[in-house]
C-alpha positions as a Markdown table, in Angstrom:
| # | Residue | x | y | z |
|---|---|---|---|---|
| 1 | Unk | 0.0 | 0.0 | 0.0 |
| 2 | Unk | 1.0 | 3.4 | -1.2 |
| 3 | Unk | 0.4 | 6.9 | 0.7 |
| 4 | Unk | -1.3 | 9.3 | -1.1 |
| 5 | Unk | -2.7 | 12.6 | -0.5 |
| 6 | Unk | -5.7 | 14.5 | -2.7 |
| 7 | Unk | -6.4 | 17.6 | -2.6 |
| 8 | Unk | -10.0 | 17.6 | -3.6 |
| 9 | Unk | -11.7 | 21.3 | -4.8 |
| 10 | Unk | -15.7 | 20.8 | -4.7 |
| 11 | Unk | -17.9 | 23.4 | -6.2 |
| 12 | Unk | -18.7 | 26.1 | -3.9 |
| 13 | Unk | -22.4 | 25.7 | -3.6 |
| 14 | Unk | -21.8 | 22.7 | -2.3 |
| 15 | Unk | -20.5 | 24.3 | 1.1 |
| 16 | Unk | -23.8 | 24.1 | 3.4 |
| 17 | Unk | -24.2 | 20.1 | 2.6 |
| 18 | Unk | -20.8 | 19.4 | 2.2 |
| 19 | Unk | -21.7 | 15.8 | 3.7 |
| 20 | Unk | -23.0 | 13.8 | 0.4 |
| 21 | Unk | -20.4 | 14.7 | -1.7 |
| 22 | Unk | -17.6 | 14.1 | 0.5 |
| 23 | Unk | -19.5 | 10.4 | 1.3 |
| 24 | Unk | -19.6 | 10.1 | -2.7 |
| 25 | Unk | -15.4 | 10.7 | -2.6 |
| 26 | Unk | -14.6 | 8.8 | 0.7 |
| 27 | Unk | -16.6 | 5.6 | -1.3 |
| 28 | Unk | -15.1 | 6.3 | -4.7 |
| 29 | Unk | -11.4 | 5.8 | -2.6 |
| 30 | Unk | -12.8 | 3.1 | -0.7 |
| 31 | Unk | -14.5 | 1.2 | -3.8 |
| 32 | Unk | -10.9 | 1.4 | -5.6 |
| 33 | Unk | -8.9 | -0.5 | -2.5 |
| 34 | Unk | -7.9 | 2.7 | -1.1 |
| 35 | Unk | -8.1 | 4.0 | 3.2 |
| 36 | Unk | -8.5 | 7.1 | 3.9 |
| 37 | Unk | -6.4 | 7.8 | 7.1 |
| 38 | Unk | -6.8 | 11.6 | 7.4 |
| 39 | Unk | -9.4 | 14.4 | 6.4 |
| 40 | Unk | -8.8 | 17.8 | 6.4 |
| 41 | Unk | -11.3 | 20.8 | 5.7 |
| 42 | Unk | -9.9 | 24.1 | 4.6 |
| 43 | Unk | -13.5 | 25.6 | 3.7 |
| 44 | Unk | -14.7 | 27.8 | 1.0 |
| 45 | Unk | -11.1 | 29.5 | -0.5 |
| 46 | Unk | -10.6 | 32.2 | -3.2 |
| 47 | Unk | -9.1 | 30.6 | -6.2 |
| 48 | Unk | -6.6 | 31.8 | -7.6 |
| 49 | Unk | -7.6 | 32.6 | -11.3 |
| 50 | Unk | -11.4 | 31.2 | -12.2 |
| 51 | Unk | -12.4 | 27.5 | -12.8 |
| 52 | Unk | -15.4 | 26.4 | -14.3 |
| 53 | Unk | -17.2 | 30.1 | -14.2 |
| 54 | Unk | -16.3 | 29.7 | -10.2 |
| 55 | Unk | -13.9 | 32.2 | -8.3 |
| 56 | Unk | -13.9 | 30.1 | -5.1 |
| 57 | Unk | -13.9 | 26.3 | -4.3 |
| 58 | Unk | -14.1 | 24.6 | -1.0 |
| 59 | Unk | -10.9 | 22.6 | 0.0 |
| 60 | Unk | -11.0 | 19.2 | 0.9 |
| 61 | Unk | -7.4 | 17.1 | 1.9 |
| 62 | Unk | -7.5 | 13.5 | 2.3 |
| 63 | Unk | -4.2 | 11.4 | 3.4 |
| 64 | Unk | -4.9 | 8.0 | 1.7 |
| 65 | Unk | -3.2 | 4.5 | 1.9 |
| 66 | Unk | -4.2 | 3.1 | -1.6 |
| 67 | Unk | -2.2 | 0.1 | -4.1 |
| 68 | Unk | -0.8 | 1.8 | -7.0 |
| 69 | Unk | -3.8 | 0.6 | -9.1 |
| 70 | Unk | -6.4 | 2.2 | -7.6 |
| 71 | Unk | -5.1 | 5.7 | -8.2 |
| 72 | Unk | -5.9 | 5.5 | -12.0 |
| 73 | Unk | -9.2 | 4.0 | -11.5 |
| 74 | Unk | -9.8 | 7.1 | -9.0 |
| 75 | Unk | -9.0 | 9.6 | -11.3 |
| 76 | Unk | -10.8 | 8.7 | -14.1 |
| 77 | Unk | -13.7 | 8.7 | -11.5 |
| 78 | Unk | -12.7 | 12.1 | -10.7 |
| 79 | Unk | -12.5 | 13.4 | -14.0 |
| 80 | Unk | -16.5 | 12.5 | -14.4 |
| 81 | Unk | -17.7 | 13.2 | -10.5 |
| 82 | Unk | -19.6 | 17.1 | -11.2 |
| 83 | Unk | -19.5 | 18.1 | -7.8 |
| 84 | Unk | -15.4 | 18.0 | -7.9 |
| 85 | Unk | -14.2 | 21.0 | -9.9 |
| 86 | Unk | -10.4 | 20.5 | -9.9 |
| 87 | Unk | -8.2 | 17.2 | -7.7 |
| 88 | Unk | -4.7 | 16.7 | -7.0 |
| 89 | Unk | -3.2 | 13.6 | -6.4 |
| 90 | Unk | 0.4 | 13.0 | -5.2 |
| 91 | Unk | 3.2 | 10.9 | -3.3 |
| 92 | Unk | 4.6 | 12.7 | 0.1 |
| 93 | Unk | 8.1 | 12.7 | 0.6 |
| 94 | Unk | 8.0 | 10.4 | 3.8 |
| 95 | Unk | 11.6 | 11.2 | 4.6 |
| 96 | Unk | 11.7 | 14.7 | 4.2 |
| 97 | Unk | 8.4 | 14.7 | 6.4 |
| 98 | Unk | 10.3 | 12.6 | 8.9 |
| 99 | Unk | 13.5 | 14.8 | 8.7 |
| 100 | Unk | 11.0 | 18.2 | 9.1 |
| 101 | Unk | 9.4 | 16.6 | 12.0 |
| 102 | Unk | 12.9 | 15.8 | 13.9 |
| 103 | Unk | 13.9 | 19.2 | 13.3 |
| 104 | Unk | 11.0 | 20.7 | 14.9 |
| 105 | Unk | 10.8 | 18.6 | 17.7 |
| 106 | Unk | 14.9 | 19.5 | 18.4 |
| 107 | Unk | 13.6 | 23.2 | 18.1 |
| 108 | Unk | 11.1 | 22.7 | 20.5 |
| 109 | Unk | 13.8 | 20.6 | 23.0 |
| 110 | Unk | 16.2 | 23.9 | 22.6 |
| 111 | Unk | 13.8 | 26.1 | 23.2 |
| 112 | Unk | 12.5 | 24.9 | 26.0 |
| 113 | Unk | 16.0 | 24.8 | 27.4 |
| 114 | Unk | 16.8 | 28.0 | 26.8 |
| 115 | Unk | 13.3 | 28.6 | 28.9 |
| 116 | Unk | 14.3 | 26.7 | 31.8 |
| 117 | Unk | 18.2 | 28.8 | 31.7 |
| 118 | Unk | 16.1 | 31.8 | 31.3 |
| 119 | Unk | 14.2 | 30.9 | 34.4 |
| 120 | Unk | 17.1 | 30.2 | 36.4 |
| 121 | Unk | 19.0 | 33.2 | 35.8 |
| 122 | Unk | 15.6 | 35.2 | 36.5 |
| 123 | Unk | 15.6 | 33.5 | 39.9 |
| 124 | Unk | 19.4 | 33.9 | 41.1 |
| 125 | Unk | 19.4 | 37.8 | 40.2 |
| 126 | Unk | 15.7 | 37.9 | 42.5 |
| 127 | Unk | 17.6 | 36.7 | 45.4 |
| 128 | Unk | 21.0 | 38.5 | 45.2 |
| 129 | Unk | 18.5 | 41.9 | 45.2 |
């Protein structure tokens, strides 16, 4: 199983009842051998230049774990689905998420060090007053 993740515009009427067409998506992935391991709703967004007559879209991100067949069988579905204006689908970079992830969390460790030395200087020059 490959990770994927799709970026999914839907028209923007479709905003108030967002439900049905995001069940229709969710079963098109799942009908193609894919799981959907992540959603992530961004909401109505201004487009960048117009698509379809539409100058805004609503978002939709899904982090998929799908076999390499099912993502051709899923785009041609895409390609026919009318509530779906424009999709994206790629590969992360695992390792470079993994590498970006260390680095924050050794941020976060040297920062809160230099808290805690902060703290402690704070506290010797209290007393010495």
């Amino acid at each position: 199983m490959n990770v994927y993740e799709i970026a999914v515009l839907f028209h923007p009427d479709l905003e108030i009842d967002l439900s049905k067409p995001q069940a229709k998506v969710e079963k098109i992935i799942s009908d193609n051998g894919g799981k959907i391991t992540k959603t992530d709703n961004w909401g109505k967004k201004k487009l960048a230049y117009p698509i379809a007559k539409q100058e805004q879209a609503v978002y939709v991100f899904y982090t998929v774990e799908m076999p390499g067949e099912g993502v051709k069988k899923v785009e041609a579905t895409f390609n026919i689905t009318d509530e779906i204006i424009r999709y994206l689908i790629t590969r992360p970079d695992l390792k470079a998420i993994a590498k970006a992830e260390a680095l924050k969390a050794e941020k976060a460790e040297k920062a809160q060090a230099r808290g805690e030395k902060a703290d402690d200087t704070k506290t010797e020059t209290t007393e010495n007053e």
